[in-house]
N, C-alpha and C positions, 0 to 999 in steps of 0.2 A: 626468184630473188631479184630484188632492184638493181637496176644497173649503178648507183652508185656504192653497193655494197659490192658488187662483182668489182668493181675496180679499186673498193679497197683493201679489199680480200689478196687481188691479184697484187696491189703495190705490198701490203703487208708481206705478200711469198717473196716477192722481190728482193726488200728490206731482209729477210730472215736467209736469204741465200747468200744475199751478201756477206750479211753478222756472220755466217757461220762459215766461208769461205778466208772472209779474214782471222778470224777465231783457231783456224784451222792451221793459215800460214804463220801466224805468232804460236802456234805449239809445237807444229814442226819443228820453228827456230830453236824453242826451246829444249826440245830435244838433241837438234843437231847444231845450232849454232850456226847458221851457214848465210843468214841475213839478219844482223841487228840492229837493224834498222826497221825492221819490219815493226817495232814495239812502238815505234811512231803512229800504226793504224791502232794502236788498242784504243781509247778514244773514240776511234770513229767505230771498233767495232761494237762498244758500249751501246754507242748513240744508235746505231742502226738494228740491233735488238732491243731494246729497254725503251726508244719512243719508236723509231719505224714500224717494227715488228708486232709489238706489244700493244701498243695504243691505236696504231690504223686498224686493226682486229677488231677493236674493240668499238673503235667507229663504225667500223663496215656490219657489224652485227648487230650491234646497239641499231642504227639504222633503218636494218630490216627487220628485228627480233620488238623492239620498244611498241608497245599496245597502241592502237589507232580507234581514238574515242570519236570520234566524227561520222556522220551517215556516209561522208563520200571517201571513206579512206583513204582520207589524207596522212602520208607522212610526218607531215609535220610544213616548216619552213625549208624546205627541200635546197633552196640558195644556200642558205647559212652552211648546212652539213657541204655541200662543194664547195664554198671557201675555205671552212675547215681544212678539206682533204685537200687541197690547196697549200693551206697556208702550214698542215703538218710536214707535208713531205717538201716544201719550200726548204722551212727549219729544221729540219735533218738532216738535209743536203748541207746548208751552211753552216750547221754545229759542227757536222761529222768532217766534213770535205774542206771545210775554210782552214782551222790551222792544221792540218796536213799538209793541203797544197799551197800555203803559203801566204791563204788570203791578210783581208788587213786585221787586224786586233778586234775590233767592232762586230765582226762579222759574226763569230759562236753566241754575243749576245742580241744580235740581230735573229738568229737562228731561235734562241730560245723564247723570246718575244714573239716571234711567231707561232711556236708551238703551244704558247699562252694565250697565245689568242684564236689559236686553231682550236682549244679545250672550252675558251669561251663564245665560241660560236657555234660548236656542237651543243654545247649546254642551251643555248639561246633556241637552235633548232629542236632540243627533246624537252625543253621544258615543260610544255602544253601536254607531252603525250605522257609526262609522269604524274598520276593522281596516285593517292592513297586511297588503300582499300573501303570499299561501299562509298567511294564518293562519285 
């Protein structure tokens, strides 16, 4: 497996421990009522399952899984997919974490722009390695 699939395989488990540790203390509350304030992280527990979780997976496999038409088995544009994983997990930190902790207003659509342009730089990196069939 590529080392940039291992690590985003590995940030993906991260992301999904986190979704689901938060996921877990907002159902507690909800059963017992004993922090509510806790419904302040739903938000970020959104964010860190549904792009952290979800989509770096999808990186990290796309990456090593996507067909390598070339004699020298190339990847592809090997850059672009680390900026990507870069600029995904940037943008999930600042969607998820900015208005929780206070950051400025700017910041969840700073977060999101990056994760738009973390999907368009993966794309830019597997372009080459997507043909259609007998070509």
């Amino acid at each position: 497996m590529p080392r940039l699939s291992r690590w985003a395989i590995r940030a993906a488990l991260l992301h999904l421990g986190l979704g689901f540790t938060l996921g877990a203390m907002i159902l507690i509350n909800k059963g017992l009522g004993v922090w509510p304030a806790v419904w302040r992280w739903l938000p970020a527990h959104i964010e860190f399952l549904l792009m952290g979780w979800t989509l770096q997976l999808v990186i990290g496999m796309g990456f090593w899984i996507l067909p390598r038409f070339d004699q020298g088995q190339s990847r592809g544009n090997e850059p672009l997919a680390w900026i990507a994983l870069g600029l995904l997990n940037t943008g999930v930190l600042a969607t998820a974490l900015g208005p929780v902790l206070g950051g400025p207003g700017w910041l969840p659509i700073a977060g999101r722009a990056m994760e738009a342009l973390a999907g368009l730089s993966f794309s830019g990196h597997a372009w080459r390695r997507i043909k259609p069939p007998g070509a």
